[in-house]
C-alpha positions in Angstrom: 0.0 0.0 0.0 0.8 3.6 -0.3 2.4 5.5 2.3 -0.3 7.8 2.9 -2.7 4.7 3.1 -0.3 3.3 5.9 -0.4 6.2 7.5 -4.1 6.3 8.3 -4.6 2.6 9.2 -6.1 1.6 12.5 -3.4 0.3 15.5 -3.1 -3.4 15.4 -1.8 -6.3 18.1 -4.2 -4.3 20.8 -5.3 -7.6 22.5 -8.3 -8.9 21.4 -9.9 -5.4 20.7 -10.4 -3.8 17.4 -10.3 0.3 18.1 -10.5 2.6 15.5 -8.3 4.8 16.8 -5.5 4.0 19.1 -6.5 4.0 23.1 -4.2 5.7 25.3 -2.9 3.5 27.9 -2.3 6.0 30.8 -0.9 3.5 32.9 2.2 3.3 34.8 2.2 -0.7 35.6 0.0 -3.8 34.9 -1.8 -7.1 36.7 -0.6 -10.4 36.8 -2.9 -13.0 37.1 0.1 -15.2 38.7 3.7 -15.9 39.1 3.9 -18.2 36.2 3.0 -15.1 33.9 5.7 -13.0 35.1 8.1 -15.6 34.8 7.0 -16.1 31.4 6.9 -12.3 30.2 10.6 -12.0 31.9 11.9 -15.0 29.5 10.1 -13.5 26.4 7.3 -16.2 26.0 4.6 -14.0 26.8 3.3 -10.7 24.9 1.8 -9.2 27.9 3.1 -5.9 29.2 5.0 -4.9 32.8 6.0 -1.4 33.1 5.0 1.5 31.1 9.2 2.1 31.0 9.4 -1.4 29.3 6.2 -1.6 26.9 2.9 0.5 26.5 0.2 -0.9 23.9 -0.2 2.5 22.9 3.5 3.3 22.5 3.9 -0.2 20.4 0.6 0.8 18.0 2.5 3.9 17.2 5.9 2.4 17.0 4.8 0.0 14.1 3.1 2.4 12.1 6.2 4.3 12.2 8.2 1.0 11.1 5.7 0.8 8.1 6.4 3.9 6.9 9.9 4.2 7.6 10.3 0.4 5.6 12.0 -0.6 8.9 11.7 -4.1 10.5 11.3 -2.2 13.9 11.3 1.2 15.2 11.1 2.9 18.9 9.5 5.8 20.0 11.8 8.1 22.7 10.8 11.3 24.7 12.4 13.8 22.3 14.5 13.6 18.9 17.7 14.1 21.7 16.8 11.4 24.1 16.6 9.2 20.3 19.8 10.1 20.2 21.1 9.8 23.1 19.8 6.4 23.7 20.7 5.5 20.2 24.4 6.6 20.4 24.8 4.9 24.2 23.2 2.2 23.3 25.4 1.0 20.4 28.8 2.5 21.5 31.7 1.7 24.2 34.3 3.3 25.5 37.2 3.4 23.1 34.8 3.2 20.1 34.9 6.0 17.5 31.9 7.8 16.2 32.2 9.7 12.8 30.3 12.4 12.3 29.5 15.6 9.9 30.5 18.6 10.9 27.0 20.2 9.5 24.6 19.0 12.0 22.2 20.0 14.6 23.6 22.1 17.2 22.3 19.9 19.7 23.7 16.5 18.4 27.3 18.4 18.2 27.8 19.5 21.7 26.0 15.8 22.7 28.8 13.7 21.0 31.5 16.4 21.0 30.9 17.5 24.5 29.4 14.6 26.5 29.9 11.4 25.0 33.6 11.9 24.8 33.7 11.9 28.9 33.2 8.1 28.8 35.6 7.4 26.4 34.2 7.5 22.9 36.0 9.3 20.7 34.2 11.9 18.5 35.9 12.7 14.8 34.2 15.4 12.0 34.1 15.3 8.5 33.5 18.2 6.2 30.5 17.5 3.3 33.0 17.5 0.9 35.0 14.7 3.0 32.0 13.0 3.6 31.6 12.4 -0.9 34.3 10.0 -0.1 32.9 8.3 2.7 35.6 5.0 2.6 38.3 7.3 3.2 37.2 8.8 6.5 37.3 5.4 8.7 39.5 4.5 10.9 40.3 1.0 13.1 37.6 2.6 15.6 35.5 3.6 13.7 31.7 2.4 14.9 29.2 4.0 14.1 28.6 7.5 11.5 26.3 10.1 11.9 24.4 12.6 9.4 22.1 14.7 8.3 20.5 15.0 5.1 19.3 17.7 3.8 21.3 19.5 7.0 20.0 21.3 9.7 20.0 24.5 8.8 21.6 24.8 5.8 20.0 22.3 3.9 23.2 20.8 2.0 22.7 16.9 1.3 24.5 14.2 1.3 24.7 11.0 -0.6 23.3 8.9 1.6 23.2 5.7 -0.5 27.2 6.2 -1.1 27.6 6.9 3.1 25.3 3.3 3.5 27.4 1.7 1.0 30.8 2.9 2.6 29.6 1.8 5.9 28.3 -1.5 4.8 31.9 -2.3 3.4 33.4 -1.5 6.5 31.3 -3.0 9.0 30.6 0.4 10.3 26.8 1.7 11.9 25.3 3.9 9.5 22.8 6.3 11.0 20.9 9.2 9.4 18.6 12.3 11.2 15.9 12.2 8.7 13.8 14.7 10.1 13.9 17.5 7.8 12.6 15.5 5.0 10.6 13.1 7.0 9.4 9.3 5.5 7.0 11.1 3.0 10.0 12.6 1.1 12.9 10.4 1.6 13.7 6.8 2.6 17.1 6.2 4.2 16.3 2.5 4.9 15.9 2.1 1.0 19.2 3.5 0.3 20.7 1.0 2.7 21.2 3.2 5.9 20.8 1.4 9.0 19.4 3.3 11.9 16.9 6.3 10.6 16.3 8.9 13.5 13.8 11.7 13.8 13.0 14.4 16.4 9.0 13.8 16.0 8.7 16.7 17.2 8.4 18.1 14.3 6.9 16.9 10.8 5.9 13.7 12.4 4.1 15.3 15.2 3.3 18.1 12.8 1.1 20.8 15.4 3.7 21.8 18.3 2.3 20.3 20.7 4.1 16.6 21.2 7.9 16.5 21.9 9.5 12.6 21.2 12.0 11.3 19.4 12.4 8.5 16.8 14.6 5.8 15.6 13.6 3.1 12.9 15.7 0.1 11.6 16.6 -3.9 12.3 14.9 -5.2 15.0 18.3 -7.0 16.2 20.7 -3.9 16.0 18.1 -2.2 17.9 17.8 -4.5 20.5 20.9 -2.8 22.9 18.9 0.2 22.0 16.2 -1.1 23.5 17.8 -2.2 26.7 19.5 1.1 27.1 15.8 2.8 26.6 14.6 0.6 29.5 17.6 1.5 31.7 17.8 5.5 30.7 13.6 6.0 31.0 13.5 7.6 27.8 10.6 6.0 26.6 7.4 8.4 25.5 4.4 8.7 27.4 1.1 6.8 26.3 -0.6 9.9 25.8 2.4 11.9 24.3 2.6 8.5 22.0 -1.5 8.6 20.9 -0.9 12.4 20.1 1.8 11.5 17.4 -0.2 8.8 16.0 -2.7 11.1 15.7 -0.4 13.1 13.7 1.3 10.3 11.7 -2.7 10.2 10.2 -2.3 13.5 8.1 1.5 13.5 7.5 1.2 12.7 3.8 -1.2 15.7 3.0 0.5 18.2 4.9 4.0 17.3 3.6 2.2 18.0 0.2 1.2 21.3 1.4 4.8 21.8 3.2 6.8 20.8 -0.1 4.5 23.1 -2.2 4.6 26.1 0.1 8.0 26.4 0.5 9.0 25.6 -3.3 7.5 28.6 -4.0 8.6 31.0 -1.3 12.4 29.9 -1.9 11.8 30.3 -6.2 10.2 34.1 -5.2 13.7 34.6 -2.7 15.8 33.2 -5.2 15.0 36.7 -7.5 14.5 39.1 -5.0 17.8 41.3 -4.6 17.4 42.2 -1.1 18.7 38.9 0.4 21.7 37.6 0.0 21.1 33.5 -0.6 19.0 31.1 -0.9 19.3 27.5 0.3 16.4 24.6 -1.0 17.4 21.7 -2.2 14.5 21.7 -4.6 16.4 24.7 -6.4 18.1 24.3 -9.4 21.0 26.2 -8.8 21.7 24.4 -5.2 24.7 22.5 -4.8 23.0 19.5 -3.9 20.5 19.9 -6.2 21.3 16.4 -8.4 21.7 15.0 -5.2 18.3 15.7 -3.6 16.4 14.7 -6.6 17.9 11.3 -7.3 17.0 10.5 -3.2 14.0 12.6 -2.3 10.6 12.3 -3.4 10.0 15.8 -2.0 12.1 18.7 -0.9 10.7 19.4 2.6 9.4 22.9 4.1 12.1 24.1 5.2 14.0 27.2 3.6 17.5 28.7 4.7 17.9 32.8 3.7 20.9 35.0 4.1 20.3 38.3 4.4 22.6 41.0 3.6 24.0 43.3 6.6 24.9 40.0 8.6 23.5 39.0 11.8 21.9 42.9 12.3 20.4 42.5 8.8 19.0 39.3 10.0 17.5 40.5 13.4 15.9 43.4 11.5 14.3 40.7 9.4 13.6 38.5 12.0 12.0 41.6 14.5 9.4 43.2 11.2 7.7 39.5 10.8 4.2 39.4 11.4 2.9 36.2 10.2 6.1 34.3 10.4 6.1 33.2 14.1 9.0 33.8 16.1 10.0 30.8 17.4 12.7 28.1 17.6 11.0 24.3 16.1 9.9 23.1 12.8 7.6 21.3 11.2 4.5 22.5 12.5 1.7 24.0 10.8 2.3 27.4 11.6 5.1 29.2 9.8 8.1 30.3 12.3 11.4 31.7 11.5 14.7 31.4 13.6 17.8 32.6 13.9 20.7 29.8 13.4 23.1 31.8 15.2 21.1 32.4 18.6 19.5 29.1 18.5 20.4 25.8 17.1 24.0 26.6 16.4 24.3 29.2 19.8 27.6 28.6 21.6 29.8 27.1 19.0 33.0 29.1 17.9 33.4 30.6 14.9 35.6 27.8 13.4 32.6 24.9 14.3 30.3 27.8 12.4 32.8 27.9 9.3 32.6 24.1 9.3 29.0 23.8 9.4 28.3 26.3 6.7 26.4 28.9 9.4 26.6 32.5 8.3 25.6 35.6 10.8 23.0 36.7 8.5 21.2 33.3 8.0 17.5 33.2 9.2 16.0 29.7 9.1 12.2 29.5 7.8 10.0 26.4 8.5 7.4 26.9 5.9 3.8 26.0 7.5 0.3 25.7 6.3 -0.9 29.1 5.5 -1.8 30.4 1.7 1.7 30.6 -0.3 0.9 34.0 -1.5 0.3 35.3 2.3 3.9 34.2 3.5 4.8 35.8 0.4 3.5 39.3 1.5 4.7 38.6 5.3 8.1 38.1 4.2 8.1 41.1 1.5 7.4 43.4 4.0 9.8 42.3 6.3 12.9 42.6 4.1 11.9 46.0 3.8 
């Protein structure tokens, strides 16, 4: 079936009951009928649930709908995109292991695996995206696991993730991708042969602001230390928190639509307008990644990277006239909101760890939402001045 027929399905493997829509299990533990049944649920011969920490019904209806669409064989919901991570990265690694990883990521995932996973003994190593076209290259005897983004956070560069997969394959090396600016409507990692897909559902999974959780998707047996470490760190998401996203999941193919379409056309009508400075979408021709985004993405996402000229005062000037832009930090909801890379999801790293990333003063990050095309238009005509 289709993706946006998956998507809209009704939860299965709820014990003898046939909902329409999920239930939300708002439980925190559940009865036993004897010893015998704990024993077996402790050595795997039972389906029946413990502890909301281990296994919810409602967490598990919303975690296979997400391996459906993600073409996984398994997948894990986590209580944000950085406890996915977190877990993920913990999970998988020792000390003395290596983890590659693009310079061009998430400001959040940097500081985690330059800043916290190196005080237990995993060594953290960056690769430019120009390094990262010649993936084989880059490993080392260490060398565990790789991390990426694609298209990146917020500069929307992409990487070939079908040559990163292959690399990784060949070298017995983790592959793992942060798919959540293009989300499983407009790109499939797991097709291109990546291992571990991650999302901050938070955003376009979620898709209304309201639901932070995290994602990962991918073999059932290489996410199985993942799991343990889930039960061990609590980062499992909520029952209600969980129904709320597979509420989402249910309209994610038709607002993608509307997210691809919106922000097509407000980067094409940025792209001639003098006043700014660049443009970054990877559904534009003249993008670096342009050849690259269309041979692995069935979509090119809402999200749209500007520079404006005068630097980071041009920018705030911008930023400070919007009116139906939402100032906010997030993306993927409905709304429209606008940030600023420098004082949010890249604030605190030096100016060398900017350089690397491709971050600019001027840049202003826009997460193209659900209002008329032509409206943003206007918002953002008068705000440039």
């Amino acid at each position: 079936m289709k993706t946006s027929t998956e998507a809209v399905r009704r939860a299965h493997g709820l014990h003898n009951v046939e909902p329409l829509t999920t239930p939300i299990f708002e439980t925190t533990t559940f009865v036993f009928d004897s010893a015998q049944q704990v024993r077996d649920y402790n050595e795997g011969k039972s389906d029946k649930y413990l502890y909301t920490r281990y296994g919810n019904p409602t967490v598990t209806a919303v975690e296979d709908r997400i391996a459906t669409l993600e073409g996984a064989e398994s997948a894990m919901v986590l209580s944000s995109g950085q406890a996915a991570t977190t877990t993920a990265l913990l999970g998988l690694l020792r000390s003395g292991d290596e983890i590659l990883c693009s310079s061009a990521v998430y400001g959040g995932t940097l500081h985690l695996i330059a800043d916290l996973l190196t005080k237990f003994g995993i060594t953290a190593r960056f690769a430019s995206i120009e390094e990262l076209r010649h993936p084989d290259r880059l490993f080392s005897q260490s060398t565990r696991l790789v991390w990426f983004e694609s298209p990146i956070n917020p500069t929307l560069r992409c990487v070939d993730i079908a040559a990163v997969a292959s690399a990784c394959r060949a070298h017995g090396v983790t592959s793992m991708i942060d798919n959540t600016f293009a989300s499983p409507v407009n790109q499939q990692p797991i097709s291109l042969g990546v291992d571990v897909v991650m999302h901050s559902a938070t955003k376009y999974l979620n898709g209304h602001s309201d639901v932070t959780a995290g994602v990962l998707a991918g073999p059932k047996a290489l996410l199985e230390p993942v799991q343990k470490a889930r039960r061990m760190l609590g980062t499992v998401l909520d029952p209600y928190a969980a129904y709320a996203l597979g509420r989402g999941l249910k309209t994610l193919v038709v607002r993608m639509d509307r997210h691809n379409t919106n922000a097509m056309k407000i980067a094409t009508w940025l792209a001639a307008d003098q006043r700014v400075a660049a443009v970054y979408y990877p559904g534009l021709p003249q993008h670096p990644d342009h050849d690259i985004a269309r041979r692995q993405m069935s979509g090119f996402g809402g999200m749209v990277c500007v520079d404006i000229h005068g630097g980071y005062e041009g920018a705030a000037r911008f930023f400070d006239r919007l009116k139906l832009f939402n100032r906010a930090a997030s993306l993927g909801g409905v709304e429209s909101l606008c940030s600023l890379p420098l004082i949010t999801s890249q604030w605190g790293h030096s100016d060398e760890e900017l350089r690397r990333a491709g971050v600019t003063q001027g840049m202003a990050r826009l997460s193209v939402g659900l209002e008329d095309g032509d409206d943003l238009i206007a918002d953002l005509d008068q705000a440039l001045g």
